[in-house]
MARTORPA-15004 format. One record per residue (C-alpha): y, x, z. Coordinates in steps of 0.02 Angstrom, whole numbers, padded with zeros to 5 digits, always signed. Each point is the difference from the previous one (the first is absolute). Example, Ala and Ser with C-alpha at 12.3 -4.5 7.8 and 13.67 -1.06 7.14 Angstrom:
2
-00225+00615+00390/+00172+00069-00033/
! end
This chain:
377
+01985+06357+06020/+00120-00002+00139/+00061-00162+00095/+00179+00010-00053/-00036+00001-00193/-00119-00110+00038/+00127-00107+00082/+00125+00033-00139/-00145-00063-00120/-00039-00165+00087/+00190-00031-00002/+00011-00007-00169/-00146-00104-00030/+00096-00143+00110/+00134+00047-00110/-00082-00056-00150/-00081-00152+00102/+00191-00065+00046/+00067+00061-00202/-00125-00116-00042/+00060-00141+00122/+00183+00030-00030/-00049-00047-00204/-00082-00157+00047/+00133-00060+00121/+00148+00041-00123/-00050-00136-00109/+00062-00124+00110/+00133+00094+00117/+00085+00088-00141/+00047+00157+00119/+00004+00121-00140/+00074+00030-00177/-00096+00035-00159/+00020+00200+00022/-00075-00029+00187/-00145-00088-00072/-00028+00131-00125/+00002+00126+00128/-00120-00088+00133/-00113-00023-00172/-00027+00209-00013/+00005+00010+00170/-00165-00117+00026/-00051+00103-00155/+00003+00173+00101/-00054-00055+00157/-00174-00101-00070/-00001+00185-00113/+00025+00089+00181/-00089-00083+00079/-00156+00024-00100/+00011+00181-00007/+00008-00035+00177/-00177-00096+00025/-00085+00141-00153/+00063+00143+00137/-00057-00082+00155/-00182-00045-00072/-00011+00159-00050/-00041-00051-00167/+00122+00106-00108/+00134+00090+00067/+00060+00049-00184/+00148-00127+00038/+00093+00087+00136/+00118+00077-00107/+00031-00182-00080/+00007-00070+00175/+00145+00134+00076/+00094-00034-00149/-00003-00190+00020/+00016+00036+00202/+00169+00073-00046/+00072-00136-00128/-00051-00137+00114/+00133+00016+00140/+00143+00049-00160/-00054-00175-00073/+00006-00090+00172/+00191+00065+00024/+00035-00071-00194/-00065-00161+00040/+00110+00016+00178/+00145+00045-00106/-00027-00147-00092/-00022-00124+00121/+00169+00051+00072/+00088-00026-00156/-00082-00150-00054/+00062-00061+00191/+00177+00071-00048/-00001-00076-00178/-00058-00170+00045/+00154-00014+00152/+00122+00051-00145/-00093-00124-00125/+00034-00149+00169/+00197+00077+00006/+00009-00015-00178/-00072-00173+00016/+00113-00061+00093/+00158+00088-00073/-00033-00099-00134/-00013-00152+00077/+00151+00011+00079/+00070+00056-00180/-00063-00125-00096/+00009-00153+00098/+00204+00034+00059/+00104-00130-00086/+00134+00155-00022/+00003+00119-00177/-00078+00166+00059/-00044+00157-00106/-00023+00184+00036/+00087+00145-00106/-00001+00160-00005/+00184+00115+00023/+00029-00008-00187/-00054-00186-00005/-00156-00017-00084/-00112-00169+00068/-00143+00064+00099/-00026-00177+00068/+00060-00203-00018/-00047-00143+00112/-00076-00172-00063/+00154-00081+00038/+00092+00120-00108/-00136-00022-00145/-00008-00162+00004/+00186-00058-00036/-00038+00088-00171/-00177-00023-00015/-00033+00176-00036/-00135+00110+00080/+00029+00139+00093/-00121+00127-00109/+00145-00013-00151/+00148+00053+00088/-00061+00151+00122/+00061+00161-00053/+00128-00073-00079/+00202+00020+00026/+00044-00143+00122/+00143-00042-00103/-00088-00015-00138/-00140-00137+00051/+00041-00186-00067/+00105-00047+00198/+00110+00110-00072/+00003+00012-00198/+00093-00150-00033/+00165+00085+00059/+00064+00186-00036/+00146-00014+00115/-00126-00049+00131/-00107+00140-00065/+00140+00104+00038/+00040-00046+00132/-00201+00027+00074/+00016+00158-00048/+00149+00033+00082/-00064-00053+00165/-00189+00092-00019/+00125+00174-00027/+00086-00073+00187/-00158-00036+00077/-00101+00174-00041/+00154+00084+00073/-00036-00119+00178/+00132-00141-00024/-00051-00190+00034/+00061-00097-00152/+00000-00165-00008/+00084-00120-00150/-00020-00195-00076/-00114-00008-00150/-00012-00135-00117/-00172-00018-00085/-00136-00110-00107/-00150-00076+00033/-00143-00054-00110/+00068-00140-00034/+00166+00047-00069/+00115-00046+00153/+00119+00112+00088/-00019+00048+00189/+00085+00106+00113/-00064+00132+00091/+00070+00092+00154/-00079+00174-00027/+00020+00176+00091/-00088+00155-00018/-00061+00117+00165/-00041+00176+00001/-00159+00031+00084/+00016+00189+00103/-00137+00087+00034/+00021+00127+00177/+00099+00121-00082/+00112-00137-00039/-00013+00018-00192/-00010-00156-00118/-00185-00020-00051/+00004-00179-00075/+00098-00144-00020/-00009-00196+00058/+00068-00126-00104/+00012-00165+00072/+00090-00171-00065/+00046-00144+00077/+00013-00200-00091/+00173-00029+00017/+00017-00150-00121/+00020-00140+00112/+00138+00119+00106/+00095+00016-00172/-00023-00168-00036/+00050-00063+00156/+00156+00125+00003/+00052-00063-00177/+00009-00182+00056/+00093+00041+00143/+00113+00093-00128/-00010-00133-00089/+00036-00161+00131/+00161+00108+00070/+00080+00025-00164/-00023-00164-00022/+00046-00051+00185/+00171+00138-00033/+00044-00094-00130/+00007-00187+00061/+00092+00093+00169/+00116+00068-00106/+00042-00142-00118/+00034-00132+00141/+00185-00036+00003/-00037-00018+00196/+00039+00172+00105/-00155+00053+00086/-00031+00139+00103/-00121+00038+00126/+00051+00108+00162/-00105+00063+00173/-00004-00137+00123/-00003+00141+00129/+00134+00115-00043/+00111-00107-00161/-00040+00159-00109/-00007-00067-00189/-00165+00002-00073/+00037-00066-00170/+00122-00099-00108/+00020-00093-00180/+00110+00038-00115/+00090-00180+00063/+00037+00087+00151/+00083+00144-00074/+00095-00093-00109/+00071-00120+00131/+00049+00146+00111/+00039+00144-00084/-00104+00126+00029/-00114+00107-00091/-00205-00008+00059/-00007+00164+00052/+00180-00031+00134/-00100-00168+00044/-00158+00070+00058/+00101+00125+00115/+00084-00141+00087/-00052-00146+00140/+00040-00186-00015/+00144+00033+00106/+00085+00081-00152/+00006-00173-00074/+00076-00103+00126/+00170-00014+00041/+00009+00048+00168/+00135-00089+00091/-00057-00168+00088/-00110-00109-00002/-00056+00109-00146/-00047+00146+00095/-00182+00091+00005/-00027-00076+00172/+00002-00175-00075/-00104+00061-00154/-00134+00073+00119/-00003-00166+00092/-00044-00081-00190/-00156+00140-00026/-00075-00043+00172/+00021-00173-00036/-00093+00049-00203/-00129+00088+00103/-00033-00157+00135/+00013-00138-00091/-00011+00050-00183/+00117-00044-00152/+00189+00001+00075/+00136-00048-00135/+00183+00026+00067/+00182+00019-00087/+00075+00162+00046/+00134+00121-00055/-00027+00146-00093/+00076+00192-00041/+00021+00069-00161/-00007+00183-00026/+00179+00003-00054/+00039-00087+00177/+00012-00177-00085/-00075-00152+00111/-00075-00145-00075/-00122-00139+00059/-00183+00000-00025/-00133-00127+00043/-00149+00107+00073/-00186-00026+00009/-00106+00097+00110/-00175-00007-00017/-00135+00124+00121/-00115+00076-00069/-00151+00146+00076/-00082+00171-00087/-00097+00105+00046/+00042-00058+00193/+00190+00033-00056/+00106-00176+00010/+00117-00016-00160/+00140-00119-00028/+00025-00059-00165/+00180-00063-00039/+00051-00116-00129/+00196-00012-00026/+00108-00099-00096/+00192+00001-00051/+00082-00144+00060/+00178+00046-00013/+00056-00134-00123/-00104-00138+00091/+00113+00073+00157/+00160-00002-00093/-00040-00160-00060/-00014-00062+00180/+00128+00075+00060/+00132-00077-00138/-00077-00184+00050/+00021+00033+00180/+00182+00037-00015/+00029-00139-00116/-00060-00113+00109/+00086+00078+00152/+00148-00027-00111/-00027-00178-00034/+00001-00044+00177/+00176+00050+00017/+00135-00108-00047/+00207+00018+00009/+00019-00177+00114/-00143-00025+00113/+00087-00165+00027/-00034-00082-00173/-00179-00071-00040/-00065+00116-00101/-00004+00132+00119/-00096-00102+00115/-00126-00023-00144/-00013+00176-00042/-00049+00018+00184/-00143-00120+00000/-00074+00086-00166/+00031+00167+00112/
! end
């Protein structure tokens, strides 16, 4: 026998020696899969088979094996690249197994509705989150219509919608819509959900991403605030005081009562396009200088109540008794102004003045009386 078959031969006995090891060892490293096993199994099987044709040849004892012996000297190195072959893809398969892992993770522990569809919407996947609003499992909804799985059921114009934007996504669109739902117990909750078209590198839609978002509190929150300015509209409106709130900076209207409009003539839509010198009369001491000396003094030393003389829209000038108040939003400063009508309280005033200038006057300056009047004056 030559050296290099004999080389060849000794070779594979290690090989079976190491088979051998590889089987023990694997109980506690867990290299390979069950197929690998299964493979290293026949492979010890040959190689002890091989390896005792191998020791009958050498001794010289029979050599009727030889035949047996190239056979098995052939399927040996085959078998070695199966089991190589199968160590690789175990390697591959348990990496995708970890990336799978840890999808799902991610998946399952996001507070946020996820699922996976494909382009004509069936569910290929739903996240815990997802399940457990419902208290469903995920095994009795895939493969079904999206639409069709109890999130959506309880509504056909929502079902209708869904379908509607599945048809948008496949084609590449974003869509994105509010969604009101149910949860196992019974109560409503809103949902801001989208759908995303996943691309492969051809850029063609291979699978869709639904996602929703708890939106309850938002809507909530929105609905109050709804709610409290209705309510806050109202009261400003049904004050018999004119109030009306302008830009510290520039005088620019911001808003006004219906008070307001009533008292000077104008419709809401004219007041908001105007600035509080609009409102003044504009000859002195009733000019905007002097009103921009009360704001300062509103914005320096707070509440600032003052009589002053106002404009009509039809020209008309009457007194009002104003109330400025500062106010900051947003790092904006605000004044808010509270005005009344105080034109028969003037008149009033006026009539007693003149009576009593009147009274003070006499036809004989010399008698008594006038000298009384006087000392009342």
């Amino acid at each position: 026998m030559n050296h290099p078959v004999a080389y060849i031969d000794a070779v594979f006995v290690l090989a079976s020696a190491a088979a051998l090891l590889i089987l023990i060892g694997n109980r506690r490293s867990k290299i390979l899969g069950r197929a690998s096993k299964q493979l290293l199994g026949w492979l010890l099987i040959f190689t002890l088979i091989y390896s005792l044709c191998l020791f009958l040849e050498w001794s010289g004892i029979s050599s009727a094996f030889e035949k047996i012996e190239d056979i098995i000297g052939a399927l040996v190195p085959m078998w070695w690249l199966f089991i190589f072959y199968g160590f690789m893809q175990e390697l591959t398969n348990r990496d995708l197994r970890r990336s799978e892992k840890k999808f799902r993770a991610i998946f399952d522990q996001t507070f946020q509705f996820i699922g996976l569809l494909d382009i004509k919407g069936t569910l290929l996947a739903a996240n815990k989150t997802s399940l457990d609003v419902l208290d469903i499992k995920e095994e009795d909804l895939l493969g079904n219509p999206f639409w069709e799985t109890p999130w959506w059921n309880h509504s056909p114009e929502l079902q209708k919608k869904l379908k509607n934007a599945i048809d948008r996504a496949a084609k590449g669109e974003f869509v994105r819509f509010e969604a009101s739902h149910f949860n196992k117990e019974g109560n409503s909750f809103y949902v801001d959900f989208s759908l995303k078209p996943v691309h492969d590198d051809t850029g063609n839609v291979i699978m869709l991403i639904p996602e929703g978002r708890d939106i309850t509190e938002r809507i909530y929150a929105q609905e109050a605030l709804q709610e409290s300015q209705e309510r806050y509209q109202g009261i400003y409106n049904a004050t018999s005081d004119t109030i009306f709130i302008h830009d510290a900076a520039t005088g620019v209207i911001i808003d006004v009562n219906q008070a307001m409009l009533d008292m000077y003539g104008y419709t809401k839509e004219e007041a908001l396009k105007l600035t509080v010198d609009n409102f003044s009369a504009g000859e002195p001491p009733y000019t905007q200088n002097e009103a921009d000396e009360k704001i300062n003094a509103a914005l320096l030393f707070g509440l600032q109540t003052f009589e002053w003389k106002a404009k009509r829209k039809n020209g008309e000038l009457f007194w009002v008794e104003v109330a400025l108040k500062f106010t900051e939003f947003h790092g904006k400063r605000f004044i808010i102004a509270a005005v009344r009508d105080i034109s028969d309280r003037k008149q009033v005033e006026d009539t007693r003045s003149r009576k009593s200038l009147t009274s003070c006057q006499g036809p004989d300056p010399a008698t008594s009386d006038f000298f009384k009047r006087r000392r009342a004056c």
